[in-house]
C-alpha positions in Angstrom: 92.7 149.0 62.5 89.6 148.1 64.5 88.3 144.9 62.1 92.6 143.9 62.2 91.8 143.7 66.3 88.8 142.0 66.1 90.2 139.4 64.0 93.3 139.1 66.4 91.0 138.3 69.5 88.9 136.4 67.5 92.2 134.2 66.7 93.0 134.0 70.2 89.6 132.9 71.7 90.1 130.3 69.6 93.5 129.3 70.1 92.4 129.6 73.6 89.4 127.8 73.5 91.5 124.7 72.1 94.1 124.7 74.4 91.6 124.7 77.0 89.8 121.8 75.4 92.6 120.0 75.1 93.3 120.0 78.4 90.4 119.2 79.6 90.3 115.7 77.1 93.5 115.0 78.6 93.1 115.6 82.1 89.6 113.1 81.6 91.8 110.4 80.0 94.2 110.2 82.3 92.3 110.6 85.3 90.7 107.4 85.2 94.4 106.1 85.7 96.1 106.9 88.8 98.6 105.3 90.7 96.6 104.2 93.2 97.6 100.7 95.0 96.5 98.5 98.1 98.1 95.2 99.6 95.8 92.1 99.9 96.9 90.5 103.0 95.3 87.2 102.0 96.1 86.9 98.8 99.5 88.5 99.5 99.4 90.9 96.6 99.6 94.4 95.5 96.7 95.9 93.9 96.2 98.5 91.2 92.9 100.3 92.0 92.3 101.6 88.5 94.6 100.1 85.6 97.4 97.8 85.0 101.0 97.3 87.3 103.8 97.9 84.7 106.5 99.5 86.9 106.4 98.6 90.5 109.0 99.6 93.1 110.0 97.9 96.4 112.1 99.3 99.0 113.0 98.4 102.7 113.3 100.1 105.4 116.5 100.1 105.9 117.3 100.7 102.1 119.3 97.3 102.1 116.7 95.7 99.3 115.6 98.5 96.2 113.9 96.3 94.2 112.4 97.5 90.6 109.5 95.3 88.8 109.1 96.2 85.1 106.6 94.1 82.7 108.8 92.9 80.0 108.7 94.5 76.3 105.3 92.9 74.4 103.6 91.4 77.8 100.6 92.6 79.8 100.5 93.7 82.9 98.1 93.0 85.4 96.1 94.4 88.2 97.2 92.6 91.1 100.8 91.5 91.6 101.2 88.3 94.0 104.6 88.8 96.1 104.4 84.9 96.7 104.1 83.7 93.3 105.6 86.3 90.8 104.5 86.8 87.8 106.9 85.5 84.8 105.7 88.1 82.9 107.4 90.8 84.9 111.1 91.2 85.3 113.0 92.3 88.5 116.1 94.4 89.1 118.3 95.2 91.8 120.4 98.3 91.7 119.8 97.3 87.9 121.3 94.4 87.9 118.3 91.2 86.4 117.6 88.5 89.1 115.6 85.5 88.4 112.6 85.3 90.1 113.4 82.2 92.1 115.5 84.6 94.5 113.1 87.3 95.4 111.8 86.8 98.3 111.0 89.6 101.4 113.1 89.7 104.3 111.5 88.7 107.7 110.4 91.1 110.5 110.8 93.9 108.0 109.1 97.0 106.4 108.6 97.7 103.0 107.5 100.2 100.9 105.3 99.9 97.7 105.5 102.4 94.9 103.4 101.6 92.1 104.7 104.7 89.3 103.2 102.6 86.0 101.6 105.6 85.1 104.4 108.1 84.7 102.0 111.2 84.4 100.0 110.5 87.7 101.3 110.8 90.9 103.1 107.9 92.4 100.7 105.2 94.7 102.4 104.1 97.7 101.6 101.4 100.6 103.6 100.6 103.4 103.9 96.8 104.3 105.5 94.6 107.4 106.2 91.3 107.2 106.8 88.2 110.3 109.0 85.9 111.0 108.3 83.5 108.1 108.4 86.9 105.3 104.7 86.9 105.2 103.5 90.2 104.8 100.9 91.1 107.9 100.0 94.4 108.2 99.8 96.8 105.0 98.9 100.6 105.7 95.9 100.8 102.4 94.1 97.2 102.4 91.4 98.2 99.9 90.8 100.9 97.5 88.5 102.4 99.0 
């Protein structure tokens, strides 16, 4: 009875000591991933502080524009994500409907937000941006990733 015990714990502290392992390796590879984003007022563009932009969300304010940025199937997202000059490598839906990406364009004198969610097992990044008169953005809430 007492050797059929010890080789019950001893099958446990190893199952244990696995999961715990495991865990640990995963939480360490996906760490270096986050969510994280900034806007680059100069440059105009969204960047991702650690990784690639694959799925990229853009609301207003007043939830009249719920935009969706995906990178399309066999492409490679990138980094930064210009909202002047959009990437052809990315596709954009509305209320999931596909728009070309001629029309997007921000609306003047509003506020946006930013969720970058490329990594589906991180918590989401989010900046908030406001654009002028001519659709420019010129104020962002994170600027650097810092």
């Amino acid at each position: 009875m007492i050797m059929k015990t010890r080789i019950t714990n001893g099958i446990l502290v190893i199952a244990l000591t696995i999961c715990l392992f495991l865990g640990i390796v995963y939480f360490i590879l996906s760490a270096g991933h986050s969510n994280s984003i900034c806007f680059d007022i100069e440059n105009q563009s969204i960047i991702r502080c650690k990784g690639t932009i694959s799925k990229l969300y853009i609301i207003s304010k007043d939830k009249k524009d719920y935009l969706h940025f995906l990178i399309l199937p066999g492409k490679k997202g990138k980094s930064s994500f210009s909202i002047k000059e959009l990437d052809r490598d990315y596709s954009v839906n509305v209320i999931n409907a596909l728009i070309d990406l001629h029309k997007f364009k921000l609306r003047p004198e509003m506020e946006y937000e930013i969720i970058n969610h490329s990594n589906g097992d991180r918590p989401h990044g989010k900046v908030i941006i406001k654009t002028d008169k001519n659709s420019s953005v010129i104020y962002a809430d994170k600027t650097s990733c810092k």
